[in-house]
N, C-alpha and C positions, 0 to 999 in steps of 0.2 A: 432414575438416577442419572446427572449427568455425564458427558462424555468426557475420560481424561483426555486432559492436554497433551497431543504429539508434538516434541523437538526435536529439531534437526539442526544441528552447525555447519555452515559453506564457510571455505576459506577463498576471498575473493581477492585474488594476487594485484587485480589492477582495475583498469576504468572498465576492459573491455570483459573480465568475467562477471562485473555487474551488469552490463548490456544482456550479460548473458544468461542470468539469472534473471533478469525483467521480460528476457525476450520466453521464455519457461514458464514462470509467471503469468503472465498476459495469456500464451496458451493454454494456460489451467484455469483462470477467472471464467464466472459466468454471471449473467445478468442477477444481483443481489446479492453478490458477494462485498465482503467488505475487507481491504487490506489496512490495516493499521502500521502504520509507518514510525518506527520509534530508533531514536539515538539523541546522541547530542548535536550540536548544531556543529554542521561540517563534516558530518558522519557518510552521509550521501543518500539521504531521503529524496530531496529533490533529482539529483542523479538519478537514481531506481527510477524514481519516479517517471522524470522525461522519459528514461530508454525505453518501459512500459509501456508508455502512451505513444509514443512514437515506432513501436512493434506491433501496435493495434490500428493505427491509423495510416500514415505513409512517412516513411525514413525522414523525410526532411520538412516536416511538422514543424509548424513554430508552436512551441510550450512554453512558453512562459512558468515563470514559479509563481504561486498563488498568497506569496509573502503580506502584497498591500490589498490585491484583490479578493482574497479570500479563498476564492473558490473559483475555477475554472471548468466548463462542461466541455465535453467532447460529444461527435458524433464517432463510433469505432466501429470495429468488422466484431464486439461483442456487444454491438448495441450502447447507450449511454454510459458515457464516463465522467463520475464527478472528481478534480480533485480537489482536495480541501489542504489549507494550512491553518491552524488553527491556534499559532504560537501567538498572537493579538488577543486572541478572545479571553475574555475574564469565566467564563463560564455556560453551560447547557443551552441556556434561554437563546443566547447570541447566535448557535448553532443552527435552530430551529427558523431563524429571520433569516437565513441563507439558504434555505427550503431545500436543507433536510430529509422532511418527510417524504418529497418528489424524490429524493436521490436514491432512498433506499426503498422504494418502492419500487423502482424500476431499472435504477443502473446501477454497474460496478461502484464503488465510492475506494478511491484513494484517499486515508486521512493522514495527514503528519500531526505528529502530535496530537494523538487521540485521550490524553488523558482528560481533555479540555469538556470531551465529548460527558463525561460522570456518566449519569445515569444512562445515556444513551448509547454507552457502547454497547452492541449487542454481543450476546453471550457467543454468536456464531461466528467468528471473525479468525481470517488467518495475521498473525502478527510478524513482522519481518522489522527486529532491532538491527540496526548498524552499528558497527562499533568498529574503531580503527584496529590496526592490526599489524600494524605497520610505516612508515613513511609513507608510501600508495600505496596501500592493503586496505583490507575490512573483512570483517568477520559477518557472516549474515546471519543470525538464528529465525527461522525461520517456525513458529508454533502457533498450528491450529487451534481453535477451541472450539467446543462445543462439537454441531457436525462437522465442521471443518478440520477436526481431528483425523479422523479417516483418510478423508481425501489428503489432507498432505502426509499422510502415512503412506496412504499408495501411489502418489505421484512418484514420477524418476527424476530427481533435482540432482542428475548428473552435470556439469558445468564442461 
């Protein structure tokens, strides 16, 4: 039987509680995890994103958004970090020619806009939507699936 879906809602007052919730994040990640990154554009996937990668790496990291490049790799203190933007791609196949299968075989994978991923989103993935909330606010819900229920059930996603 599968595992239910854990949620959790963060109210994120401004830039620096997102910081704050990536730098949490990034502590929780482990090699083959997968964070799916969902809102609409301007929501602050890329934001999460960089404070993540640059809590894994060192503060003043150049991170790029992965808008035209697609996909950016890191070396991190968790081992490999992919991030993926994946608002260009038309579909699966496309995802696969960005080697994919390398990403989740061995490192973290940040994807924005995962729905592009169809059939490859894997059942095991923590999901973190943005949604404004505000003028500078954002709402973060934050929902495991599969094993990754558990574990964000018993993290402390105090901010």
């Amino acid at each position: 039987m599968p595992d239910t879906p854990f949620s959790l809602s963060l109210h994120l007052p401004d830039e620096a509680a997102t910081g704050r919730l990536a730098g949490r994040l990034g502590a929780w990640l482990r090699p083959g995890d997968l964070v799916a990154l969902r809102g609409d554009l301007g929501a602050g996937k890329t934001a999460l994103s960089r404070a993540l990668i640059r809590g894994v790496t060192h503060p003043d990291a150049e991170v790029p958004s992965p808008t035209f490049t697609l996909v950016q790799t890191y070396d991190t203190d968790l081992g490999p970090l992919w991030h993926f933007d994946l608002y260009r791609l038309s579909g699966p196949d496309e995802v696969i020619e960005l080697g994919w299968d390398d990403a989740r075989a061995e490192a973290v994978a940040l994807v924005e806009w995962p729905d592009r991923l169809g059939p490859l989103l894997p059942a095991d993935r923590v999901e973190v939507e943005l949604a404004h909330d505000g003028p500078d606010s954002r709402r973060a819900t934050l929902t495991g699936h599969g094993t990754m229920a558990a574990r964000v059930a018993a993290a402390d996603w105090t901010l």
